[in-house]
PDB file with SEQRES, HELIX, SHEET and CRYST1 records, atoms N, CA, C and O in Angstrom:
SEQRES   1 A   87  UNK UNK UNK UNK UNK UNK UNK UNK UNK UNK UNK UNK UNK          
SEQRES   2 A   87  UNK UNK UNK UNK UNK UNK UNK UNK UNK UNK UNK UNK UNK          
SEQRES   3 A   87  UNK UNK UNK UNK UNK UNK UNK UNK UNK UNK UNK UNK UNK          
SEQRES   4 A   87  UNK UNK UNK UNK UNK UNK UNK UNK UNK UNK UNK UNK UNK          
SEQRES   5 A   87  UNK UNK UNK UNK UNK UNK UNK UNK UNK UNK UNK UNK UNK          
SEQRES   6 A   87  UNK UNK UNK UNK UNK UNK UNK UNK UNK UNK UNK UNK UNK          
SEQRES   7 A   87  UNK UNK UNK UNK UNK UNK UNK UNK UNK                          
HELIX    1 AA1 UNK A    5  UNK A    8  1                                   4    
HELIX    2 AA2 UNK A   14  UNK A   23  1                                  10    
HELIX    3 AA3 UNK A   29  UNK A   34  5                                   6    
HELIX    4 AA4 UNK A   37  UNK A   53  1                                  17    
HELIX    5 AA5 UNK A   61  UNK A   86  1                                  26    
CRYST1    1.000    1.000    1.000  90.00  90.00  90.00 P 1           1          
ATOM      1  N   UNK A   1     141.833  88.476 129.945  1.00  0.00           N  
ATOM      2  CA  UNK A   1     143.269  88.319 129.896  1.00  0.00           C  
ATOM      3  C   UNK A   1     143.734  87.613 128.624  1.00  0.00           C  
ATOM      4  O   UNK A   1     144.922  87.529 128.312  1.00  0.00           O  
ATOM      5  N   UNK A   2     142.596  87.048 127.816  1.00  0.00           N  
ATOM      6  CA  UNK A   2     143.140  86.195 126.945  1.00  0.00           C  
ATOM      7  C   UNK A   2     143.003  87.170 125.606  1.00  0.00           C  
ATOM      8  O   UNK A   2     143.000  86.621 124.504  1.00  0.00           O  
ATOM      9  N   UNK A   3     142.924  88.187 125.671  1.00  0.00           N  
ATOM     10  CA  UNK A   3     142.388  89.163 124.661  1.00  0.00           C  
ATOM     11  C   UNK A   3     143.670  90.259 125.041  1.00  0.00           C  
ATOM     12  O   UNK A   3     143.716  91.335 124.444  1.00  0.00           O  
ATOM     13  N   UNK A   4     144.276  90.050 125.649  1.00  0.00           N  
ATOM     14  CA  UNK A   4     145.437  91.058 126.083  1.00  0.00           C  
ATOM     15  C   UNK A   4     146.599  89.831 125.469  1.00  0.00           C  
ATOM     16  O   UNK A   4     147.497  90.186 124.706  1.00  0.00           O  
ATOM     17  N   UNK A   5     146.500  88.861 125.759  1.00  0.00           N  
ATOM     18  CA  UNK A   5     147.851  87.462 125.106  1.00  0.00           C  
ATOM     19  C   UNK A   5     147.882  87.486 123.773  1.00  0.00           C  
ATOM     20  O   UNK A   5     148.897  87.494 123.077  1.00  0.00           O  
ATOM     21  N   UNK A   6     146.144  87.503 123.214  1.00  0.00           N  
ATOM     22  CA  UNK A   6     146.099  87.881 121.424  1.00  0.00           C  
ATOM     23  C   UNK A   6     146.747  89.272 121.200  1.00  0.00           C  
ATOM     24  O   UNK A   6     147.655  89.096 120.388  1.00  0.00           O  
ATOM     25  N   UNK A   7     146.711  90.020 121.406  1.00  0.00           N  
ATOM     26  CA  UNK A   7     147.063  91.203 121.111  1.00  0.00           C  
ATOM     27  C   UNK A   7     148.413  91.169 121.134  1.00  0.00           C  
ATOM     28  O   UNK A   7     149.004  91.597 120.142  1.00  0.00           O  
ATOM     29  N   UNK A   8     149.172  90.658 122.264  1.00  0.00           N  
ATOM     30  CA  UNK A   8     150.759  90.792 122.553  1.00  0.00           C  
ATOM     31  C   UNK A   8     151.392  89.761 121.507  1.00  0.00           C  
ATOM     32  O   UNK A   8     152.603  89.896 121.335  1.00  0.00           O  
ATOM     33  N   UNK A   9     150.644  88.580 120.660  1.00  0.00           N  
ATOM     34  CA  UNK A   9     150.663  87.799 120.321  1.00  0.00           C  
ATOM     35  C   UNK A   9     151.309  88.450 118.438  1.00  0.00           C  
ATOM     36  O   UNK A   9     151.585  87.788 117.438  1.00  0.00           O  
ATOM     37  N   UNK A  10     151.331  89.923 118.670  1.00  0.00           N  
ATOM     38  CA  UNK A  10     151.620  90.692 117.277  1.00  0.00           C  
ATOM     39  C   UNK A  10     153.015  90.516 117.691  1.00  0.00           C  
ATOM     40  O   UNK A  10     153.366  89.559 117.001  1.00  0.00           O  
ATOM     41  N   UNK A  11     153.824  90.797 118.265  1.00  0.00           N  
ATOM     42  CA  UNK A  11     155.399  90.701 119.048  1.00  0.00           C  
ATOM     43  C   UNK A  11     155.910  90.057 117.774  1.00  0.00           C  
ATOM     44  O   UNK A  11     156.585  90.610 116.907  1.00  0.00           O  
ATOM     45  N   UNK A  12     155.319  88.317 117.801  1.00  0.00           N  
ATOM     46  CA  UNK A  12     155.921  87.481 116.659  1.00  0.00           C  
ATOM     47  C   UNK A  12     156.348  88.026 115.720  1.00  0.00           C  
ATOM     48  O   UNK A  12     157.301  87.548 115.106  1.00  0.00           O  
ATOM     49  N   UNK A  13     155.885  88.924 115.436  1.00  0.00           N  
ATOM     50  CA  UNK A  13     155.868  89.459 113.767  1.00  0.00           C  
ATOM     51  C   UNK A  13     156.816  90.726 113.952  1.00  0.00           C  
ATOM     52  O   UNK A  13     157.832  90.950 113.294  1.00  0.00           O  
ATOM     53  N   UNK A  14     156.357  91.411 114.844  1.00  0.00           N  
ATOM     54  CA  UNK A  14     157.334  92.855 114.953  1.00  0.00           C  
ATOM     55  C   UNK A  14     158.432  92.350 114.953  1.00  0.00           C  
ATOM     56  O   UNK A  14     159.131  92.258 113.943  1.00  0.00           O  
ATOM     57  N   UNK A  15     158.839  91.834 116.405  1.00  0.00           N  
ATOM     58  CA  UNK A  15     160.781  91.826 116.617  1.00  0.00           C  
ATOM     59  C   UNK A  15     161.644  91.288 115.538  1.00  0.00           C  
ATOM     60  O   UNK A  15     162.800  91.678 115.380  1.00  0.00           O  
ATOM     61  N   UNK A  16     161.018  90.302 114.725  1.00  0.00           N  
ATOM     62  CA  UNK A  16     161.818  90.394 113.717  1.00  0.00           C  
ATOM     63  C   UNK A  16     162.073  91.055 112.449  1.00  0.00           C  
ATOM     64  O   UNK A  16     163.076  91.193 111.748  1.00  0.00           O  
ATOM     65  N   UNK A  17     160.488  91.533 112.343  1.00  0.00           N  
ATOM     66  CA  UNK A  17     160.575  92.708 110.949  1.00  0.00           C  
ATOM     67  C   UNK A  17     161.657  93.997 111.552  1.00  0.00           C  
ATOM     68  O   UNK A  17     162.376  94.752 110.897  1.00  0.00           O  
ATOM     69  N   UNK A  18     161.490  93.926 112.777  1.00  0.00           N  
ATOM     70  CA  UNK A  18     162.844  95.285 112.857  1.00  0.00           C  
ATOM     71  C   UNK A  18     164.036  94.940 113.258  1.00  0.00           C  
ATOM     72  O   UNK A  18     165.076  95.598 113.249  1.00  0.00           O  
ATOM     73  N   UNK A  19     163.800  93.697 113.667  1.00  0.00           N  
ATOM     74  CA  UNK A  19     165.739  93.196 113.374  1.00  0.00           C  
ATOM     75  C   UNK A  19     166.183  93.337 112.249  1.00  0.00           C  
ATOM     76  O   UNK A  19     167.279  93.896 112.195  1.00  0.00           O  
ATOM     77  N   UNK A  20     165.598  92.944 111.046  1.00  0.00           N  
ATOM     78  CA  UNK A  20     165.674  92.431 109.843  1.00  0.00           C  
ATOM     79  C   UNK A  20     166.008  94.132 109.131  1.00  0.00           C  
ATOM     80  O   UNK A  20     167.053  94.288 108.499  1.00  0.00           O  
ATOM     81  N   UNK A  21     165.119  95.205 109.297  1.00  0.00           N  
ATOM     82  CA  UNK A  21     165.110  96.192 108.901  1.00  0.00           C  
ATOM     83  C   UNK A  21     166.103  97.146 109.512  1.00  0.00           C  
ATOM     84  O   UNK A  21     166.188  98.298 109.086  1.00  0.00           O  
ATOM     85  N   UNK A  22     166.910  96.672 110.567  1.00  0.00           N  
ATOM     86  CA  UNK A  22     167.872  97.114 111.885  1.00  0.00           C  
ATOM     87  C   UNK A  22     169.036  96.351 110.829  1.00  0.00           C  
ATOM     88  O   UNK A  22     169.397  97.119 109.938  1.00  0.00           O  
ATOM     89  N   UNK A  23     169.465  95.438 110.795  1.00  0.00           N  
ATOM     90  CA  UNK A  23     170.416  94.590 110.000  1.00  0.00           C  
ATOM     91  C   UNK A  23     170.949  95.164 109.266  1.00  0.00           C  
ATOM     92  O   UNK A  23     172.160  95.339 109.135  1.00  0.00           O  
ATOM     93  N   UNK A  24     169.449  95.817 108.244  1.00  0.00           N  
ATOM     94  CA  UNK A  24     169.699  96.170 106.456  1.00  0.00           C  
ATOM     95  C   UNK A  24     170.248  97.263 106.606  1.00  0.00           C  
ATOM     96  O   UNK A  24     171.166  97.725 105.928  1.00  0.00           O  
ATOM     97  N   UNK A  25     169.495  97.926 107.874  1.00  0.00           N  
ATOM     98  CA  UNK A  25     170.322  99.521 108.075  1.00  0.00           C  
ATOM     99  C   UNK A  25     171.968  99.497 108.228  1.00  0.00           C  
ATOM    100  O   UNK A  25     172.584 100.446 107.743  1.00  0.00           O  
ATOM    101  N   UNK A  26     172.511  98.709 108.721  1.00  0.00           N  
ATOM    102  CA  UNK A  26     173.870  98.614 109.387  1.00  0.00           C  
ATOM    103  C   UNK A  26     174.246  97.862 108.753  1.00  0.00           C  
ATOM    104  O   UNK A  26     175.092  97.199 109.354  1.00  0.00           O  
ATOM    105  N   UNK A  27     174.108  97.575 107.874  1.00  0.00           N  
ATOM    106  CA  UNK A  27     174.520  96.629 106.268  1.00  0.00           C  
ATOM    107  C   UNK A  27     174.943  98.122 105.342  1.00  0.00           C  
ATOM    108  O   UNK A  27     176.045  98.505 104.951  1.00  0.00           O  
ATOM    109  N   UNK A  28     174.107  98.501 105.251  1.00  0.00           N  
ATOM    110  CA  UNK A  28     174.241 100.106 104.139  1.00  0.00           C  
ATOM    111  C   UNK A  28     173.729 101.406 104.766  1.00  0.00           C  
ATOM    112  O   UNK A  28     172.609 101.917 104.789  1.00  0.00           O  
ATOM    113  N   UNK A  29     175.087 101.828 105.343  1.00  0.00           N  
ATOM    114  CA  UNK A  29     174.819 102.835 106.428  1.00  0.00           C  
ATOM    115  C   UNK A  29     173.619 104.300 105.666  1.00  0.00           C  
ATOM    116  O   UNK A  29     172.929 105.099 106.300  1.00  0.00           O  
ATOM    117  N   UNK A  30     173.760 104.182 104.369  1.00  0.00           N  
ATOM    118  CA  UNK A  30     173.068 105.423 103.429  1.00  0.00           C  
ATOM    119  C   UNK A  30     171.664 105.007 103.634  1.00  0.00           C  
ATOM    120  O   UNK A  30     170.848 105.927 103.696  1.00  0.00           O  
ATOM    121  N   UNK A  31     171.186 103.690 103.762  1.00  0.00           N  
ATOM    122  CA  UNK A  31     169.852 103.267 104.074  1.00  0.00           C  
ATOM    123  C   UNK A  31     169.330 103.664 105.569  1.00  0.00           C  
ATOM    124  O   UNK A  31     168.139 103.715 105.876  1.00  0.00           O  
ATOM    125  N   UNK A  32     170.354 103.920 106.390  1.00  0.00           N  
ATOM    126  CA  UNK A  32     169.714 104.807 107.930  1.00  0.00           C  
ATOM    127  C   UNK A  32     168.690 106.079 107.830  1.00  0.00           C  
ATOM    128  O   UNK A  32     167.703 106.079 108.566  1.00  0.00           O  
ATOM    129  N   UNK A  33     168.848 106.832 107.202  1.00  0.00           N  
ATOM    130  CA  UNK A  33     168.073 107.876 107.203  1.00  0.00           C  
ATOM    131  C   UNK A  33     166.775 107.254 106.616  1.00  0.00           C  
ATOM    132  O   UNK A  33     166.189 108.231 106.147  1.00  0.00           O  
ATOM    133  N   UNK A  34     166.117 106.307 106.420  1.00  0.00           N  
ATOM    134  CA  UNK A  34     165.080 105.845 105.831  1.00  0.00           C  
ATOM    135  C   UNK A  34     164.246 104.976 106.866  1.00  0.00           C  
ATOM    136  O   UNK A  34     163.071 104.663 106.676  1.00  0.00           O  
ATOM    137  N   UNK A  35     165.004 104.617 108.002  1.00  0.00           N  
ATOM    138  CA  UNK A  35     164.844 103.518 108.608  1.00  0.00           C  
ATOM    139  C   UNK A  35     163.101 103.925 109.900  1.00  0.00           C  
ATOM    140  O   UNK A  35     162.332 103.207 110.539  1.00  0.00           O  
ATOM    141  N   UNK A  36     163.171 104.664 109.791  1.00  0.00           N  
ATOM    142  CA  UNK A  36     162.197 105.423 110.854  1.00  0.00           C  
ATOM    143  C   UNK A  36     161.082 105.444 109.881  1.00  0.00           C  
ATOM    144  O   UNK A  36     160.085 105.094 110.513  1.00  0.00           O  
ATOM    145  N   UNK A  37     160.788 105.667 108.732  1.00  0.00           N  
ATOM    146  CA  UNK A  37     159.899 106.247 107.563  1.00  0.00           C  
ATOM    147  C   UNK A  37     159.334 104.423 107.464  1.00  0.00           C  
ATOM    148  O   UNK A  37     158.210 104.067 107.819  1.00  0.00           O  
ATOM    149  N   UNK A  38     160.309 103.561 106.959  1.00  0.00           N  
ATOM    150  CA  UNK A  38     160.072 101.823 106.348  1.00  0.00           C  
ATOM    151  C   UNK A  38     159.509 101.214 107.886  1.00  0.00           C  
ATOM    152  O   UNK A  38     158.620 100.369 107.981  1.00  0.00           O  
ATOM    153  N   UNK A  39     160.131 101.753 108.888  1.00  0.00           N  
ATOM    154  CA  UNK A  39     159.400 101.160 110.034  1.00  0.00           C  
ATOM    155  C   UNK A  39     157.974 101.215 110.457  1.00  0.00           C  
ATOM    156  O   UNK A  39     157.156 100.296 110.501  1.00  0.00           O  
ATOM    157  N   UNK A  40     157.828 102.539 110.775  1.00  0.00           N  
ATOM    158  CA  UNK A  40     156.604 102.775 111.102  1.00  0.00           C  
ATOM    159  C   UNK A  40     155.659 102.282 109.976  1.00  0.00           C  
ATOM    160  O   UNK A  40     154.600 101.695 110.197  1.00  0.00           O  
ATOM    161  N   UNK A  41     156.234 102.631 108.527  1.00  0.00           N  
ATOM    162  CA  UNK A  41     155.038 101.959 107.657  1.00  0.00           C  
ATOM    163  C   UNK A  41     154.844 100.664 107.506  1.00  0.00           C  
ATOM    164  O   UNK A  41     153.703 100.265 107.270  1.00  0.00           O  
ATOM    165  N   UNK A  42     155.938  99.747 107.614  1.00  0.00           N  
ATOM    166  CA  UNK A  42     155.863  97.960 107.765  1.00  0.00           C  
ATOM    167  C   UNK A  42     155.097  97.839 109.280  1.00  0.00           C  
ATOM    168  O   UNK A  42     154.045  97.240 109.505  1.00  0.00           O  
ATOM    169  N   UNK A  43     155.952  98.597 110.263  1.00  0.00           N  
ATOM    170  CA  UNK A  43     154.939  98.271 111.561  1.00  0.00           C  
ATOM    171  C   UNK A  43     153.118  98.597 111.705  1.00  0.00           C  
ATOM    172  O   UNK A  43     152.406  97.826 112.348  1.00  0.00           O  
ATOM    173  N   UNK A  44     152.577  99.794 111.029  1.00  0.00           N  
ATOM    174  CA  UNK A  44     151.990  99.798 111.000  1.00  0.00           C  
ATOM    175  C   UNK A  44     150.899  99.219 110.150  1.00  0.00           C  
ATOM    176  O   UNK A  44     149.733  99.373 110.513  1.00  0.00           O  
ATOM    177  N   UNK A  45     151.155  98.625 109.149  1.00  0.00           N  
ATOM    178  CA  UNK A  45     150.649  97.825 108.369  1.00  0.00           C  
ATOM    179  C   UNK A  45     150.670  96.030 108.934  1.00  0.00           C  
ATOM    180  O   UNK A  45     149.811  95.242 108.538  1.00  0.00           O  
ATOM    181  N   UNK A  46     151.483  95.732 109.627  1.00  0.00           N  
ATOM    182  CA  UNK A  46     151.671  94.654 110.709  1.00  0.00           C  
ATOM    183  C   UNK A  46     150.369  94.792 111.352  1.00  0.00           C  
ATOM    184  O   UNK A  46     149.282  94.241 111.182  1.00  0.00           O  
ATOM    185  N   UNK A  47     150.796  95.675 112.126  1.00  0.00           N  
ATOM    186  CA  UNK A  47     149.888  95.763 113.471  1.00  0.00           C  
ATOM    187  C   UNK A  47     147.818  95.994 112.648  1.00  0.00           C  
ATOM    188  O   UNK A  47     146.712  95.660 113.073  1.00  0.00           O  
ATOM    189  N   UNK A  48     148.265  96.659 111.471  1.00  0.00           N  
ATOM    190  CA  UNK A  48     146.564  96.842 111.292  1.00  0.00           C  
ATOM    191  C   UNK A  48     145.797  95.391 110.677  1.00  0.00           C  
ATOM    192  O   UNK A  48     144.661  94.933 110.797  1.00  0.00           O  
ATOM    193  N   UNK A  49     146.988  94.956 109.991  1.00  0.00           N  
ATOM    194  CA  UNK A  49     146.544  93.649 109.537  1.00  0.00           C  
ATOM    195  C   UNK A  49     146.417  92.450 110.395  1.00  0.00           C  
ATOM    196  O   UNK A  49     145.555  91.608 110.146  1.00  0.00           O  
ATOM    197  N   UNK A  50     147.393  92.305 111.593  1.00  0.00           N  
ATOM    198  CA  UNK A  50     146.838  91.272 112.381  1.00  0.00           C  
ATOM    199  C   UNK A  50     145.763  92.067 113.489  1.00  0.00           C  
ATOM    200  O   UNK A  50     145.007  91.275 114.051  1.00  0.00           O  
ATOM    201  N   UNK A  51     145.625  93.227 113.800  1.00  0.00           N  
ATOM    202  CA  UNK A  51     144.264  93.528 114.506  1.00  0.00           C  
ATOM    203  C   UNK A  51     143.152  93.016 113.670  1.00  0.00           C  
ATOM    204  O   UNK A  51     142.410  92.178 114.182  1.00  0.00           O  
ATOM    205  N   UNK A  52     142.951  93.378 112.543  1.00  0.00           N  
ATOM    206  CA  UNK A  52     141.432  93.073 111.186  1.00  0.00           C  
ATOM    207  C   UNK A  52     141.770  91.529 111.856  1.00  0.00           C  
ATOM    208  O   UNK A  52     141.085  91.119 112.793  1.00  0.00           O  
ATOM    209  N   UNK A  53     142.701  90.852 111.381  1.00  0.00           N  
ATOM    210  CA  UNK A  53     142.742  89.537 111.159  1.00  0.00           C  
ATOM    211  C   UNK A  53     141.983  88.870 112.609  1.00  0.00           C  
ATOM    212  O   UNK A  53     141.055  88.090 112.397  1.00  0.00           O  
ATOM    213  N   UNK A  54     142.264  89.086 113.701  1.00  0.00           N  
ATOM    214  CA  UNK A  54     141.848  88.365 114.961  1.00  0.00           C  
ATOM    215  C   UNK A  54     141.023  89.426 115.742  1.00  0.00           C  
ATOM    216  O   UNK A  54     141.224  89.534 116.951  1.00  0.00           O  
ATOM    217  N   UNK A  55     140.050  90.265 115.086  1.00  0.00           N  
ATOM    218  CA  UNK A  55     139.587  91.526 115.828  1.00  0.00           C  
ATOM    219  C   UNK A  55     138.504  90.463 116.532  1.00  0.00           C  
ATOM    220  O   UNK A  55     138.229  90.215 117.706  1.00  0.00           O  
ATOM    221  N   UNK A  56     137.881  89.804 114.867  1.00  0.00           N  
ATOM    222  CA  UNK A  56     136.630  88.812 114.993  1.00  0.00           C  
ATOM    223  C   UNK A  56     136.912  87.938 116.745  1.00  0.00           C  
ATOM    224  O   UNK A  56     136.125  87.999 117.689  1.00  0.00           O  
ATOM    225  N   UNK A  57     137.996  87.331 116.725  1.00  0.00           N  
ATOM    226  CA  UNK A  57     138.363  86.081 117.780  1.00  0.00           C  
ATOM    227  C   UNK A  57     138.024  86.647 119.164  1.00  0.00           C  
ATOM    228  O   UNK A  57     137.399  86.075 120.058  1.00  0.00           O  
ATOM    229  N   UNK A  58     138.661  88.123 119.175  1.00  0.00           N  
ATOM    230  CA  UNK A  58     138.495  88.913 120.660  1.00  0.00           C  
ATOM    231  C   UNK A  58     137.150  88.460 120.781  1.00  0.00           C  
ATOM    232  O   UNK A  58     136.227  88.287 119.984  1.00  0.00           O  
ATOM    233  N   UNK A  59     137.401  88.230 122.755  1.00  0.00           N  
ATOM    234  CA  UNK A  59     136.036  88.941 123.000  1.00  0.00           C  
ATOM    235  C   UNK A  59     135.577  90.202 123.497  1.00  0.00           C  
ATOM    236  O   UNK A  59     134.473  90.725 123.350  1.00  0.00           O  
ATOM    237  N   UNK A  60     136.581  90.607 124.101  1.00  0.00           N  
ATOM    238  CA  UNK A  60     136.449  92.183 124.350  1.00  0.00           C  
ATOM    239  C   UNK A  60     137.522  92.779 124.127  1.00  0.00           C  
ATOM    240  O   UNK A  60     138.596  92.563 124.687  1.00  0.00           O  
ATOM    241  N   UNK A  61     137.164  94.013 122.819  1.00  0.00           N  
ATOM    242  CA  UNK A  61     138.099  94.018 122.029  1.00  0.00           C  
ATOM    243  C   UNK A  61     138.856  95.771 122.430  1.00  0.00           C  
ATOM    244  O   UNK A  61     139.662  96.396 121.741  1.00  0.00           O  
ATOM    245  N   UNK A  62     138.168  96.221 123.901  1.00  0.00           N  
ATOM    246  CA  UNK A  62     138.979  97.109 124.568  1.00  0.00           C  
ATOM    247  C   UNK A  62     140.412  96.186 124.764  1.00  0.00           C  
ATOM    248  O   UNK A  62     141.474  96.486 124.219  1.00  0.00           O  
ATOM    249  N   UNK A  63     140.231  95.092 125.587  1.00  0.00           N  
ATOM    250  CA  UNK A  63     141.801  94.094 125.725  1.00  0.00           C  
ATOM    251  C   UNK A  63     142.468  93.982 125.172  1.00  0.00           C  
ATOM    252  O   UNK A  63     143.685  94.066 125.338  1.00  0.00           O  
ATOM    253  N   UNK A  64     141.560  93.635 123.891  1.00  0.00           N  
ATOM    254  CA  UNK A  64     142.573  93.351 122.593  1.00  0.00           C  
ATOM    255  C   UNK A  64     143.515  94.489 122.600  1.00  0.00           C  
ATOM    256  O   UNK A  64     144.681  94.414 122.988  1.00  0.00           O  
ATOM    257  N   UNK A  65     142.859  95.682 122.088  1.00  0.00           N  
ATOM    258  CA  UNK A  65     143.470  96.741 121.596  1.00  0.00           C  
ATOM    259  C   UNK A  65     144.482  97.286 122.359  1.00  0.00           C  
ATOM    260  O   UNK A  65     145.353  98.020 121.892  1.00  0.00           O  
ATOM    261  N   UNK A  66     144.398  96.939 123.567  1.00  0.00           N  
ATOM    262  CA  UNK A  66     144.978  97.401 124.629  1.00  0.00           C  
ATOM    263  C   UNK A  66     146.502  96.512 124.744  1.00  0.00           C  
ATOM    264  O   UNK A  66     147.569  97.048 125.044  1.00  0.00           O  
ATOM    265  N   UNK A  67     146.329  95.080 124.441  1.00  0.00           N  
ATOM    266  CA  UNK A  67     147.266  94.066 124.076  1.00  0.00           C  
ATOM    267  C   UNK A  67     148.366  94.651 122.383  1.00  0.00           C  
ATOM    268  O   UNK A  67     149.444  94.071 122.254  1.00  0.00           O  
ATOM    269  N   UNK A  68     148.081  95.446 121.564  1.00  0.00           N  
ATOM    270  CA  UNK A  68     148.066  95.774 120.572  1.00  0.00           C  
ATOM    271  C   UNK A  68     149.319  96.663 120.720  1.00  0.00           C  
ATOM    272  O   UNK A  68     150.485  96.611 120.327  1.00  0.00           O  
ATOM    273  N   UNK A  69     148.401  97.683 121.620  1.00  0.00           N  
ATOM    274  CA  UNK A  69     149.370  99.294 122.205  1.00  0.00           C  
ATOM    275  C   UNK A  69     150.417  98.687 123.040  1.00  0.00           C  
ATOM    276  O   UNK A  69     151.548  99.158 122.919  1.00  0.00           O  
ATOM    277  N   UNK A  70     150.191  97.514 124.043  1.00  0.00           N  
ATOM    278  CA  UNK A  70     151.394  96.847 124.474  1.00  0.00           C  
ATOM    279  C   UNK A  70     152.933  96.640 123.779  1.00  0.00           C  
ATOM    280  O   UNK A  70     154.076  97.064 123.951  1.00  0.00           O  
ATOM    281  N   UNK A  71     152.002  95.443 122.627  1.00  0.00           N  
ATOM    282  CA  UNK A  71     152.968  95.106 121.743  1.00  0.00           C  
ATOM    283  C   UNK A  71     154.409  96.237 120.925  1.00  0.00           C  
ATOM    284  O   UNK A  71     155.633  96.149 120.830  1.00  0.00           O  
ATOM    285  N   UNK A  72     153.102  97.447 120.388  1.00  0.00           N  
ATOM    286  CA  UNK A  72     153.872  98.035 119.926  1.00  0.00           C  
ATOM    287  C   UNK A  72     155.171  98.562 120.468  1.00  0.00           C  
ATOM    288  O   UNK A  72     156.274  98.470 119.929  1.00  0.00           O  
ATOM    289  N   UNK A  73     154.807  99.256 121.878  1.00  0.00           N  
ATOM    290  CA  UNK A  73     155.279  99.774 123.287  1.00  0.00           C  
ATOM    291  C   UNK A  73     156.954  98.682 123.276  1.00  0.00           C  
ATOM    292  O   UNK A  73     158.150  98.882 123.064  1.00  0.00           O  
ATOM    293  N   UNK A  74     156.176  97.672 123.598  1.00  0.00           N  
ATOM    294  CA  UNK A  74     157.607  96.560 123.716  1.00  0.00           C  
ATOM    295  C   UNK A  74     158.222  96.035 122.381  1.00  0.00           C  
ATOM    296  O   UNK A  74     159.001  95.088 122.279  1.00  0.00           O  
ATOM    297  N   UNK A  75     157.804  96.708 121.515  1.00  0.00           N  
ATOM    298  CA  UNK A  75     158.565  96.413 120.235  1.00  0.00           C  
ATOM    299  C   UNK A  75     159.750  97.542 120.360  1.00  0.00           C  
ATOM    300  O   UNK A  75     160.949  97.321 120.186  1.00  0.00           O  
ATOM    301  N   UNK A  76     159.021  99.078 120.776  1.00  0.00           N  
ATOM    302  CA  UNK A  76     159.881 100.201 120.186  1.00  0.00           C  
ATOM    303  C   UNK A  76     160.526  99.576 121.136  1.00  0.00           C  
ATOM    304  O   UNK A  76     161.385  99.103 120.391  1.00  0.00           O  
ATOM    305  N   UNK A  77     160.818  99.184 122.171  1.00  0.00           N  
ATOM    306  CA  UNK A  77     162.018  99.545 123.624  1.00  0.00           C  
ATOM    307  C   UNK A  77     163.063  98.075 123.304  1.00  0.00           C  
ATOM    308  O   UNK A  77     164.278  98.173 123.478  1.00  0.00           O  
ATOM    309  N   UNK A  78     162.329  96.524 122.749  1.00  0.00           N  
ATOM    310  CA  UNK A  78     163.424  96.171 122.183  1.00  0.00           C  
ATOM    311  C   UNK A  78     164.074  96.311 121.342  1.00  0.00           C  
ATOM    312  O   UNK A  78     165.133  95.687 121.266  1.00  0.00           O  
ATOM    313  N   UNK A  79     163.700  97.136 120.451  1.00  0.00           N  
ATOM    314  CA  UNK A  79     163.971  98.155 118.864  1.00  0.00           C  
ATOM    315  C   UNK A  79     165.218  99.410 119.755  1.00  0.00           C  
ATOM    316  O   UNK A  79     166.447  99.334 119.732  1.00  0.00           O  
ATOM    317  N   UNK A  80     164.516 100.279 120.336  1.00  0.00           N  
ATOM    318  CA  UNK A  80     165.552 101.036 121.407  1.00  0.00           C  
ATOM    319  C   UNK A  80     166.713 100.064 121.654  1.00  0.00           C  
ATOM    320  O   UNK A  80     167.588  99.935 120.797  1.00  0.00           O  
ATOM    321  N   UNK A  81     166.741  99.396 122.774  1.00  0.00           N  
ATOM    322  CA  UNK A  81     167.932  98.537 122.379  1.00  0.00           C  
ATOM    323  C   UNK A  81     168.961  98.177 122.185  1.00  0.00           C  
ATOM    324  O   UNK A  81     170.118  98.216 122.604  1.00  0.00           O  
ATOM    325  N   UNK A  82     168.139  97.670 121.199  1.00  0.00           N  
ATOM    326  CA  UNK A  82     169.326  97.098 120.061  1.00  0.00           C  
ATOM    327  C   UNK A  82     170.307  98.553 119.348  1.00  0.00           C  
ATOM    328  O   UNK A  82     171.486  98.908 119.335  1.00  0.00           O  
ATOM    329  N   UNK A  83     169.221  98.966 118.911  1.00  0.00           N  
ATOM    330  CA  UNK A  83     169.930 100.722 118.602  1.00  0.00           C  
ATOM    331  C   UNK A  83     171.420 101.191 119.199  1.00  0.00           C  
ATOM    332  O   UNK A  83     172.565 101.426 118.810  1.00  0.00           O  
ATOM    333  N   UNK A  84     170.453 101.156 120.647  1.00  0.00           N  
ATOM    334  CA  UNK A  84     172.008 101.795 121.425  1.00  0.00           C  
ATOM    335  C   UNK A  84     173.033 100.531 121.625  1.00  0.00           C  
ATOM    336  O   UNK A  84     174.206 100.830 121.401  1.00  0.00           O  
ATOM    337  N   UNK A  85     172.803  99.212 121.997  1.00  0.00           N  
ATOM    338  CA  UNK A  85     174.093  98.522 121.886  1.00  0.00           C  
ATOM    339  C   UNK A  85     174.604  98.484 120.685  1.00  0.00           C  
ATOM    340  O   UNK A  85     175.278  97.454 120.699  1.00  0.00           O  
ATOM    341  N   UNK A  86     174.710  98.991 119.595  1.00  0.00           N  
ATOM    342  CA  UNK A  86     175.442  98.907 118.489  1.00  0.00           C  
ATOM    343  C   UNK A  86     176.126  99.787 118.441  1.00  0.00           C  
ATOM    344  O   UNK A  86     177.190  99.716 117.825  1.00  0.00           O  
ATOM    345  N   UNK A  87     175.648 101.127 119.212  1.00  0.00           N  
ATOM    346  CA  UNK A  87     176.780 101.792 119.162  1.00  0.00           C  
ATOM    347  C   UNK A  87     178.358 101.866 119.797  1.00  0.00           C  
ATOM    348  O   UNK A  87     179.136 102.741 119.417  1.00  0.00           O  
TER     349      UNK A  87                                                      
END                                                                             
C-alpha cells in the first residue's frame, strides 16, 4: 500500500502543471489548440521522471506503477473539471 501512496504521490506535481498550463490557455485563447500536445508532453515527462526517480524506493514496483496510472487517471478528471466549469 505504501508503493501505491508513492506513486499517487506524482499528483503534487501534475495538478498544478495543468492548472498553470489551463490558466495560460485562457489567458491567450490562440494558445488552446496547443494545450493537449504541451500537456501530454510536460505530463509525460513528469510522470517518467518521478517514476526513474523513486522506481529504486518501491518495493513492489507492480504498486508503484499501478499508483502512477492512478495518478495520471485523477489528474485527467481534475483537469476534466476544471475544463468544463469554465465554460
Amino acid at each position: 500500500m505504501v508503493d501505491i501512496a508513492l506513486g499517487l504521490g506524482s499528483l503534487v506535481l501534475l495538478v498544478p502543471v495543468n492548472s498553470l498550463i489551463l490558466s495560460l490557455a485562457k489567458r491567450d485563447p490562440q494558445l488552446a489548440m496547443g494545450v493537449p500536445a504541451v500537456s501530454m508532453f510536460i505530463n509525460a515527462s513528469i510522470m517518467l521522471g518521478y517514476g526513474f526517480w523513486l522506481k529504486p524506493c518501491a518495493t513492489n514496483e507492480k504498486l508503484f506503477i499501478g499508483g502512477l496510472l492512478l495518478a495520471i487517471f485523477s489528474s485527467m478528471v481534475v483537469k476534466l473539471n476544471k475544463l468544463l466549469k469554465n465554460k
